[in-house]
C-alpha angles and dihedrals in degrees: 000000000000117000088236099053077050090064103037092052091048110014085181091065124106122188112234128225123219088258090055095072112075109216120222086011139102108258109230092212134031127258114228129188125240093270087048089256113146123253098162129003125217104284100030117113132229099217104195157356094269097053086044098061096032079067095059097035087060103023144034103233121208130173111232111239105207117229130237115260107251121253116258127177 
């Protein structure tokens, strides 16, 4: 899947770097995959290197960036 067809299908997502992802800590925030599927909730930990980078040899992780609730008046 393109990067831009990525965006376009879910213009909140934000694709992670390696960095990005703390190990042997909670994660503030999920990780997503490029479809929006879960691959860790907030809370969860990444407890190491190997399953780091097993994450990004087999997805594409993103961080979801909520959106702001419409206006409505």
């Amino acid at each position: 899947m393109a990067e831009e067809t990525v965006l376009e299908a879910h213009p909140s997502l934000v694709r992670l770097n390696a960095s990005d992802i703390p190990l042997n800590a909670s994660l503030e925030w999920p990780i997503v995959a490029a479809d929006g599927s879960p691959l860790f909730d907030a809370g969860d930990v990444v407890p190491d290197a190997a399953v780091r980078d097993f994450m990004f040899r087999h997805f594409e992780p993103h961080r979801v960036i909520p959106q702001p609730a419409p206006d409505v008046r």
